[in-house]
N, CA and C atoms as a LAMMPS dump frame, in Angstrom:
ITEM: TIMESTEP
0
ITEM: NUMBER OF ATOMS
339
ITEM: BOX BOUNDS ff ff ff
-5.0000000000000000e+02 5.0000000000000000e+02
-5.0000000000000000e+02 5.0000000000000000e+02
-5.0000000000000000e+02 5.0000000000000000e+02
ITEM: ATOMS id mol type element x y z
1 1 1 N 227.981 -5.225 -265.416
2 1 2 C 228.591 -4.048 -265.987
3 1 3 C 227.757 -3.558 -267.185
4 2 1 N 227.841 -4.404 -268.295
5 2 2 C 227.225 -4.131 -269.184
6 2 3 C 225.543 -4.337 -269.442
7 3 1 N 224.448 -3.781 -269.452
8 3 2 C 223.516 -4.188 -268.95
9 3 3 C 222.318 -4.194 -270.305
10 4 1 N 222.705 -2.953 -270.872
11 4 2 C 221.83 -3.393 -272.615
12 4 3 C 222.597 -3.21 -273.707
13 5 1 N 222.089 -3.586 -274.536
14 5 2 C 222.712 -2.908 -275.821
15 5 3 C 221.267 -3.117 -276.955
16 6 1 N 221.701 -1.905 -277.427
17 6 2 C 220.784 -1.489 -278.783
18 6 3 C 220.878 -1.071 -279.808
19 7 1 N 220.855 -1.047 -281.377
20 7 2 C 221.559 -0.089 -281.795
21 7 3 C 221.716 1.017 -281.372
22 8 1 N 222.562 1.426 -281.732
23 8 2 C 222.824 3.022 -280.754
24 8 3 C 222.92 3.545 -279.709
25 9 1 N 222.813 2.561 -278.975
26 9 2 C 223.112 2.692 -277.734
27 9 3 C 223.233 1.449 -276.988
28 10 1 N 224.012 1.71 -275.677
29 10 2 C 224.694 0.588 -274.753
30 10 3 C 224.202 1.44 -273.044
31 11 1 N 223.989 0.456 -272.254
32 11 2 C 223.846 0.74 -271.094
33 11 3 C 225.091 -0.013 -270.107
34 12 1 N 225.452 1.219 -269.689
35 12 2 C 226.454 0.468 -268.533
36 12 3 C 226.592 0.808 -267.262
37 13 1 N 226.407 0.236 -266.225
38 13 2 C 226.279 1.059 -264.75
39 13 3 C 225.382 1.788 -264.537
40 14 1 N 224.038 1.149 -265.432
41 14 2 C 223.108 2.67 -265.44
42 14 3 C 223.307 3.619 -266.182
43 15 1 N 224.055 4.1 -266.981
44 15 2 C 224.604 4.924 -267.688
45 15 3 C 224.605 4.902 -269.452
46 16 1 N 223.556 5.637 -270.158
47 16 2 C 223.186 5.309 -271.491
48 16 3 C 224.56 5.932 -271.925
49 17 1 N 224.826 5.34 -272.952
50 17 2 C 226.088 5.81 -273.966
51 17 3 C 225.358 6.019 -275.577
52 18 1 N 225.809 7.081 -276.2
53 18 2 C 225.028 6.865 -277.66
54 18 3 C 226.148 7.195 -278.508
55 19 1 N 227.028 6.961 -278.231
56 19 2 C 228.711 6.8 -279.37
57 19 3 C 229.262 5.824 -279.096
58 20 1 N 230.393 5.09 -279.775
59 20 2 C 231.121 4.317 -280.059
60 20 3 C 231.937 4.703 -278.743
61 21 1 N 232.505 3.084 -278.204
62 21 2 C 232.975 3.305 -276.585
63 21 3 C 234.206 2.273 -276.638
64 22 1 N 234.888 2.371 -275.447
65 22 2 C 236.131 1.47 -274.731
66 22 3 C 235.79 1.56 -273.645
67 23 1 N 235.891 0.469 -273.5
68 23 2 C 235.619 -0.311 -271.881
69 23 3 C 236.225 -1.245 -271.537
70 24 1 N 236.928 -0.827 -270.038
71 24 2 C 238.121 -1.842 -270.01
72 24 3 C 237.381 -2.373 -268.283
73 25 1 N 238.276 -3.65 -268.146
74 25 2 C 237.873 -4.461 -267.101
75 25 3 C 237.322 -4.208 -265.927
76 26 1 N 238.238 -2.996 -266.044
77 26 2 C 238.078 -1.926 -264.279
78 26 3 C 236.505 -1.275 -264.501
79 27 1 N 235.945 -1.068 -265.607
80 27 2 C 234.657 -0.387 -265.704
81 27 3 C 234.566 1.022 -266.396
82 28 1 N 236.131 1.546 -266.784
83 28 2 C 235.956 2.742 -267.031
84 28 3 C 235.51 2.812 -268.333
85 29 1 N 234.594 3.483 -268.88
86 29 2 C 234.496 3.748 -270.325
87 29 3 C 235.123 4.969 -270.76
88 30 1 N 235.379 5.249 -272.125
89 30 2 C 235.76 6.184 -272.811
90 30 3 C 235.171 6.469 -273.912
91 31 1 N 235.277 7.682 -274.593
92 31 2 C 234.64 7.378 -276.203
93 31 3 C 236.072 6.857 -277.442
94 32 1 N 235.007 5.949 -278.098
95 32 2 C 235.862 5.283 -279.076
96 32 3 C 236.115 6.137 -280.019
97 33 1 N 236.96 6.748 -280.992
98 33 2 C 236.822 7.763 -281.599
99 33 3 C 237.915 7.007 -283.103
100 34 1 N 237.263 6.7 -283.775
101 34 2 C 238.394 6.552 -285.261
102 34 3 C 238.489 7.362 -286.53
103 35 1 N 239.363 7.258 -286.874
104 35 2 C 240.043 8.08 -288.124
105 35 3 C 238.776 7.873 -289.159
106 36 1 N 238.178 6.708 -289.593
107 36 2 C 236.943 6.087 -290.384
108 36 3 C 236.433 5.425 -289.618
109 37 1 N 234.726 5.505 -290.075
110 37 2 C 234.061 5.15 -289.092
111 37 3 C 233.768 3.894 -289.06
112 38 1 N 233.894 2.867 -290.169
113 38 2 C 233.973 1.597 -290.393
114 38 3 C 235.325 0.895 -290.637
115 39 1 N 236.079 1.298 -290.294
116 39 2 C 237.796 1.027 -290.179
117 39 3 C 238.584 0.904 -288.876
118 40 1 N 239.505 0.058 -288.194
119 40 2 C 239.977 0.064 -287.248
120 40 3 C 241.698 -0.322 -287.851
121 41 1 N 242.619 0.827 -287.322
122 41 2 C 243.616 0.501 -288.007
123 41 3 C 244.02 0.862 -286.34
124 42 1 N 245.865 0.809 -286.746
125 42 2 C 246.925 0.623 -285.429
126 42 3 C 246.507 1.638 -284.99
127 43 1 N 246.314 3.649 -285.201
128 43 2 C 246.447 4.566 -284.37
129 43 3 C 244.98 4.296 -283.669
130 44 1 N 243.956 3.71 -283.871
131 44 2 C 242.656 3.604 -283.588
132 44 3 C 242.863 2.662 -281.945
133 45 1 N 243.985 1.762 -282.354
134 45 2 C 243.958 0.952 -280.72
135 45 3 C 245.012 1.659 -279.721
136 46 1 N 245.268 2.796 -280.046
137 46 2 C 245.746 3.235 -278.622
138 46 3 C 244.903 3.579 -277.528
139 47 1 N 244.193 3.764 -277.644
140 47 2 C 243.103 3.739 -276.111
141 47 3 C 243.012 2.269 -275.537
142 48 1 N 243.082 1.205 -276.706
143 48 2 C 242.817 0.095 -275.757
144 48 3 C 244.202 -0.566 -275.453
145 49 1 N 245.194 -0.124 -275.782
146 49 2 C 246.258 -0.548 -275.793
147 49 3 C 247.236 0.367 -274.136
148 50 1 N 246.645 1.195 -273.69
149 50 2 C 247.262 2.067 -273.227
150 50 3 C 247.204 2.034 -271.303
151 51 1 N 246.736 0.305 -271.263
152 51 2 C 246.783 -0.165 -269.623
153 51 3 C 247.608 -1.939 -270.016
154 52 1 N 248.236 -1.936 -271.283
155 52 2 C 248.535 -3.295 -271.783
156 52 3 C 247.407 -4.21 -270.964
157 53 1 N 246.185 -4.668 -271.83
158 53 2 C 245.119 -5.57 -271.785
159 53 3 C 245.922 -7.026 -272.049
160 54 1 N 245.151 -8.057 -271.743
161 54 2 C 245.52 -9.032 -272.088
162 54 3 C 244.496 -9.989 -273.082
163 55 1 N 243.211 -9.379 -273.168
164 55 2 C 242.123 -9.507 -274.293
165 55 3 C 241.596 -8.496 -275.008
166 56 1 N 241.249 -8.043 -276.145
167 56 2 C 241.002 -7.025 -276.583
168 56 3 C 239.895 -7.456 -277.863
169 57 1 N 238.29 -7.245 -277.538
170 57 2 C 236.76 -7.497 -278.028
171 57 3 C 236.882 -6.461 -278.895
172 58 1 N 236.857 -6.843 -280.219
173 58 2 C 236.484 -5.65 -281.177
174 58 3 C 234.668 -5.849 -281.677
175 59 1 N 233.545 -4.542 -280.818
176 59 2 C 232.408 -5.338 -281.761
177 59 3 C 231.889 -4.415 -282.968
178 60 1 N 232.27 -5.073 -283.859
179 60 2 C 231.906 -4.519 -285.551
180 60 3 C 230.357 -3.789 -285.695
181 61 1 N 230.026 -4.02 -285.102
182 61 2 C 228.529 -3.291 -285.125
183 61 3 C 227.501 -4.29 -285.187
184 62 1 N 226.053 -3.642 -285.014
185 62 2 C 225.152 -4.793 -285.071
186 62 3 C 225.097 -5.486 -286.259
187 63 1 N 225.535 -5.396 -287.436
188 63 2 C 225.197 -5.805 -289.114
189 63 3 C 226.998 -6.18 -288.872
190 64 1 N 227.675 -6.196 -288.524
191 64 2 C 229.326 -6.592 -288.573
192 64 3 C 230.103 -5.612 -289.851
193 65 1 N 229.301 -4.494 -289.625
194 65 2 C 230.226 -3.552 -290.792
195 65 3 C 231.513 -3.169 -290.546
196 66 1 N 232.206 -3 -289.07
197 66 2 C 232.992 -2.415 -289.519
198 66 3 C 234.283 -3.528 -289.531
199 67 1 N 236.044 -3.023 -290.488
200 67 2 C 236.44 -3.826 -291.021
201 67 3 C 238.212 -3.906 -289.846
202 68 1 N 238.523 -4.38 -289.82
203 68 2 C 239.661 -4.397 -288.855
204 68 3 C 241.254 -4.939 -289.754
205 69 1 N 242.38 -3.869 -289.932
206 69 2 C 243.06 -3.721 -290.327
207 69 3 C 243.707 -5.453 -290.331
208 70 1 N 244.809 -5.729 -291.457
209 70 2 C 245.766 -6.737 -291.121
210 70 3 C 246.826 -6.236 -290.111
211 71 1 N 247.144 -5.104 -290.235
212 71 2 C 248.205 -4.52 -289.238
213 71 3 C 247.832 -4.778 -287.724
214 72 1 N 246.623 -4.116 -287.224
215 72 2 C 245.809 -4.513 -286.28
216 72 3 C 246.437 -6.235 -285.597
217 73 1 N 245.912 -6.709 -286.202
218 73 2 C 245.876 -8.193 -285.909
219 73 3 C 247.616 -8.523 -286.187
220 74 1 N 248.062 -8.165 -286.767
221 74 2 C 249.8 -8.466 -286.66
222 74 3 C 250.107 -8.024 -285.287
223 75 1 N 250.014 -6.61 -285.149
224 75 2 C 250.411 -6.14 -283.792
225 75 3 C 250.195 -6.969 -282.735
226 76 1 N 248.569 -7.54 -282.395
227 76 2 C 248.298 -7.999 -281.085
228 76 3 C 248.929 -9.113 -281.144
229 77 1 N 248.946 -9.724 -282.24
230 77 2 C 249.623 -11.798 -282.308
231 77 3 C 250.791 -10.945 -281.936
232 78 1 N 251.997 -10.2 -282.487
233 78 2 C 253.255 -9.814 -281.869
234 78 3 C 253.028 -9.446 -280.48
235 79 1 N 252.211 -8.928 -280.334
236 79 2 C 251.873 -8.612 -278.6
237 79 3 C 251.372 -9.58 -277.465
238 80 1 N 250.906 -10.519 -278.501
239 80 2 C 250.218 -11.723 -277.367
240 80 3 C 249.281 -11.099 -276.795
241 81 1 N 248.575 -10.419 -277.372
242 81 2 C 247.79 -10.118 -276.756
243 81 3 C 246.247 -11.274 -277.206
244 82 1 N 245.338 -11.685 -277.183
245 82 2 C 244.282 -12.243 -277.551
246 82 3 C 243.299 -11.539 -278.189
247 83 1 N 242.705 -11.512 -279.259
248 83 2 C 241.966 -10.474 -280.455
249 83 3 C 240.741 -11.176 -280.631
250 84 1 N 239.619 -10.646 -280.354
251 84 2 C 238.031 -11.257 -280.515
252 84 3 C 237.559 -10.312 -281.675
253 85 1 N 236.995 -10.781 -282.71
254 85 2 C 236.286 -9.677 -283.903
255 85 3 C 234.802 -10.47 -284.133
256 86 1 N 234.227 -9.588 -283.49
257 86 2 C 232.827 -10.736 -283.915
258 86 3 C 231.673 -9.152 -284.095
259 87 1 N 230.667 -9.001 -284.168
260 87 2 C 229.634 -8.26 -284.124
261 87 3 C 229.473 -8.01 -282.85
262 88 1 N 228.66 -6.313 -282.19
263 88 2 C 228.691 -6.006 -281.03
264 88 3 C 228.231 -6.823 -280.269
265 89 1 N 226.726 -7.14 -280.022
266 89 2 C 225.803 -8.15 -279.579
267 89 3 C 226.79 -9.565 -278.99
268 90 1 N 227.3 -10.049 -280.005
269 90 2 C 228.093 -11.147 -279.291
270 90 3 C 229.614 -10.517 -278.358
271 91 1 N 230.152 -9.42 -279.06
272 91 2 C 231.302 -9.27 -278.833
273 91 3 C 230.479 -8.67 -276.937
274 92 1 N 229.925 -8.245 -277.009
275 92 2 C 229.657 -7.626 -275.408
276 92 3 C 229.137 -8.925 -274.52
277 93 1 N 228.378 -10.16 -274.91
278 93 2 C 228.312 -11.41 -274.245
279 93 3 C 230.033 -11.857 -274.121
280 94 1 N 230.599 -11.72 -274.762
281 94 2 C 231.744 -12.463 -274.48
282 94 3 C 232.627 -11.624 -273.983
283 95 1 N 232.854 -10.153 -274.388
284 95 2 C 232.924 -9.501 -272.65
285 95 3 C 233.161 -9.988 -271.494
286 96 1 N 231.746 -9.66 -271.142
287 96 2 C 230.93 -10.174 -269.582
288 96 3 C 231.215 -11.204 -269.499
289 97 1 N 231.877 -12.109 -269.817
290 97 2 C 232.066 -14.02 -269.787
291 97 3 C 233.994 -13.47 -269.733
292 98 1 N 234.356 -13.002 -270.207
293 98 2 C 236.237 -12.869 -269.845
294 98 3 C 236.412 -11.837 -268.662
295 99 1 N 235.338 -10.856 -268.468
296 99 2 C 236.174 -9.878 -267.177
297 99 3 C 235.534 -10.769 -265.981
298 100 1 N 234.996 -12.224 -266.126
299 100 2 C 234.961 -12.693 -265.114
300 100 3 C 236.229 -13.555 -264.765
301 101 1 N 236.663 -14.189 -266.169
302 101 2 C 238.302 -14.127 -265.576
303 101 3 C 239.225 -13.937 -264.944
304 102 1 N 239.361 -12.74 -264.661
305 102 2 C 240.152 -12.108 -264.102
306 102 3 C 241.122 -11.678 -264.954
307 103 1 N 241.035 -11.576 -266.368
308 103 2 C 242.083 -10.975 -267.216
309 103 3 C 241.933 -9.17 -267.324
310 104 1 N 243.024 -9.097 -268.1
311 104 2 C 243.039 -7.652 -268.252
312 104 3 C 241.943 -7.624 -269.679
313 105 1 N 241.131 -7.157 -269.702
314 105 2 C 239.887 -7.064 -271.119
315 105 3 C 239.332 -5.671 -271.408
316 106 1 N 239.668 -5.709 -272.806
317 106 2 C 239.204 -3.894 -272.771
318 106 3 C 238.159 -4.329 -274.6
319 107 1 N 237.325 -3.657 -274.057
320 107 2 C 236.288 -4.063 -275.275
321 107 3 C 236.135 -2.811 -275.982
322 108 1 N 235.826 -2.81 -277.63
323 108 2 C 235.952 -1.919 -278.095
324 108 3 C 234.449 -2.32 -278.912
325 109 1 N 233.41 -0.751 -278.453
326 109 2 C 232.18 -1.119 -279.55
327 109 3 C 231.562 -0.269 -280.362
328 110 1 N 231.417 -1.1 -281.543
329 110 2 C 231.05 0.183 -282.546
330 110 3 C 229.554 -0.188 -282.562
331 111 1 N 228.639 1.041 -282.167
332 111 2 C 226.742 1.022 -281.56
333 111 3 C 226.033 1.046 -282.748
334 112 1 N 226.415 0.995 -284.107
335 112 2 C 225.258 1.116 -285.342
336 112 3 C 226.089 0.01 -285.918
337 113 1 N 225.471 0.343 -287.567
338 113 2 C 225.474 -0.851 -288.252
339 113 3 C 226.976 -1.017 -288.378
């Protein structure tokens, strides 16, 4: 699925992306779009929230700038849902290692620093 990543860009299906994306198990991408661009608060996860996932990859960027709400992380532990926060680079290896699972996984990546 996921086939490069660079700053600034991600390859998927053949398909260069050069914005911030959601990508969920099935393959579909979307653009990631937040209120701040180094901030991830509750209205920011309705795209990934909106097929109820059962893993949800946040990747902070290549330098791990961006910052992920306490609310955020309350919600998914109330949701059971499973919450990964690591930098893109890893967060997209570990991706590709859970949608072989067979879980519901929707990855969220932020392409710069």
């Amino acid at each position: 699925m996921i086939q490069e990543y660079h700053f600034g860009e991600i390859k998927i299906n053949d398909r260069i992306y050069r914005y911030d994306i959601c990508l969920d198990w099935r393959g579909e991408v979307l653009k990631w779009e937040r209120k701040e661009s180094h901030w991830v608060d509750l209205k920011d996860l309705e795209i990934a929230l909106k097929d109820q996932p059962e893993i949800i990859i946040i990747g902070t960027g290549a330098y791990g700038i961006v910052n992920i709400s306490d609310k955020v992380q309350e919600k998914l532990k109330n949701l059971k849902i499973e919450l990964i926060i690591v930098p893109t680079k890893e967060a997209i290896k570990i991706f590709e290692e859970k949608i072989k699972t067979q879980k519901k996984v929707v990855g969220l990546f932020h392409l710069t620093c």
